[in-house]
C-alpha beads as a LAMMPS data file, in Angstrom:
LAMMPS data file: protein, C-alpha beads

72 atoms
71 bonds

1 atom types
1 bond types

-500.0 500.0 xlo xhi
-500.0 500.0 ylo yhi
-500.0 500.0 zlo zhi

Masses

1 110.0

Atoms # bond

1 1 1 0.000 0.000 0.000
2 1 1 1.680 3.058 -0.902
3 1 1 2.233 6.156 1.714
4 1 1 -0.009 9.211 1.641
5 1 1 2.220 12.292 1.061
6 1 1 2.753 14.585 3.662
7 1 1 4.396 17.341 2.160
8 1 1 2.645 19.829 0.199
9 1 1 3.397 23.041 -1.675
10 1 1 1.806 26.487 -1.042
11 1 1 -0.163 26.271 -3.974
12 1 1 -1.297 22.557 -3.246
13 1 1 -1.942 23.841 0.576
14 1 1 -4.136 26.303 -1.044
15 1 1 -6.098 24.237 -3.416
16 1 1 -6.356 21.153 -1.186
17 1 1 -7.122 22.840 2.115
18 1 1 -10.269 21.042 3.396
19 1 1 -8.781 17.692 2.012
20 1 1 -5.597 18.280 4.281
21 1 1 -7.925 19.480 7.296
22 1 1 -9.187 16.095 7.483
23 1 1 -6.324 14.628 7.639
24 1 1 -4.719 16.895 10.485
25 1 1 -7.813 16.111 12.352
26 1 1 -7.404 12.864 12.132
27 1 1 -3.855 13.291 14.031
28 1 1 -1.605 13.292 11.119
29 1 1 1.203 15.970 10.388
30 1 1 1.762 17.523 7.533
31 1 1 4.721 20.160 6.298
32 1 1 4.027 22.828 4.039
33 1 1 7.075 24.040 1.627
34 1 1 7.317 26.540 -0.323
35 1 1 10.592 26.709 -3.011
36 1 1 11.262 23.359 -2.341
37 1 1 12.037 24.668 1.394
38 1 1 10.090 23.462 4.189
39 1 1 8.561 26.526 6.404
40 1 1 5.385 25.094 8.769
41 1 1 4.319 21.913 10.091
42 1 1 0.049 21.855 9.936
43 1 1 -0.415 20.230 13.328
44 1 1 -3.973 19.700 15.233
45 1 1 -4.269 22.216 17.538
46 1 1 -3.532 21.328 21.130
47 1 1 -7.475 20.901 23.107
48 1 1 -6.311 19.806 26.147
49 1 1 -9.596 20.147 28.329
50 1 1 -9.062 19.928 31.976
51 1 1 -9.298 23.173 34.298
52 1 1 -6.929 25.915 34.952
53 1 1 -4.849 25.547 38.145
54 1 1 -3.688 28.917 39.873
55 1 1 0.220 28.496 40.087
56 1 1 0.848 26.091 37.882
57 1 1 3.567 28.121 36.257
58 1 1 5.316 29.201 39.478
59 1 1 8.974 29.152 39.402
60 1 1 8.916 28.712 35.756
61 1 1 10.120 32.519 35.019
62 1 1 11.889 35.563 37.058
63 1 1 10.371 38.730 36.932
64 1 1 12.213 42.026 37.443
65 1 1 11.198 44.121 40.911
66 1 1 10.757 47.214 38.331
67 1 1 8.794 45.293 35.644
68 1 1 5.870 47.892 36.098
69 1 1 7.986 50.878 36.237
70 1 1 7.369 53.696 33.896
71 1 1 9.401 54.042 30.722
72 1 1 12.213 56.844 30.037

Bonds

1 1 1 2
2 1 2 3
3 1 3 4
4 1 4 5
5 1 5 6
6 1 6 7
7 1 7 8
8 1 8 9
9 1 9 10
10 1 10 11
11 1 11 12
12 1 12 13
13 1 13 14
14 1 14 15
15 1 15 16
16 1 16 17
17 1 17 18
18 1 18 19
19 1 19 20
20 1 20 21
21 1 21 22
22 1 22 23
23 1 23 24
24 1 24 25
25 1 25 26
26 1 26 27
27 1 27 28
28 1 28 29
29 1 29 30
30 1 30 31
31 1 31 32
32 1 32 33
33 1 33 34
34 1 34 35
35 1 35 36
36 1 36 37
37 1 37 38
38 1 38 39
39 1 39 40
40 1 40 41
41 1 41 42
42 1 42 43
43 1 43 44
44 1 44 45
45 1 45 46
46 1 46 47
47 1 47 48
48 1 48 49
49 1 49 50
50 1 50 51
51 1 51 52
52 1 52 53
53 1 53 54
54 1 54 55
55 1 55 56
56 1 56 57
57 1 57 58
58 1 58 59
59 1 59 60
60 1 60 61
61 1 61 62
62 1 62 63
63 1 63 64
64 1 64 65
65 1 65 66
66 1 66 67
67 1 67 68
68 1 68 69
69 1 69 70
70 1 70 71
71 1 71 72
C-alpha cells in the first residue's frame, strides 16, 4: 500500500485545504514548503480540556522588581 504524502506546496496547501484538514484532524502531520524549502508543520491544535490551576507556572520565570515601572 503506498504512503499518503505529507508534504505539500503552497499552492497545493491552497487548493487542497479542506482535504488536508481532514487529515490533520485525524492526528496526522503535515509540512508545508514553499521553493522546495520546508517553512510550517500543519499540526492539530492542542485541546487539552481539563481546568486551569492557579500556580501552575510558578517558578517557571523571574520577573524584574521594576517590571511595572514607567518608561524613560
Amino acid at each position: 500500500m503506498a504512503q499518503k504524502k505529507n508534504k505539500y506546496t503552497t499552492y497545493e496547501k491552497k487548493t487542497h485545504l479542506s482535504k488536508l484538514l481532514k487529515r490533520v484532524m485525524k492526528d496526522e502531520e503535515l509540512l508545508i514548503s514553499y521553493r522546495d524549502k520546508v517553512i510550517a508543520r500543519l499540526v492539530i491544535a492542542n485541546t487539552a480540556s481539563g481546568k486551569r490551576k492557579p500556580g501552575s507556572a510558578k517558578g517557571m520565570f523571574i520577573m524584574s522588581d521594576d517590571f511595572d515601572a514607567r518608561l524613560p
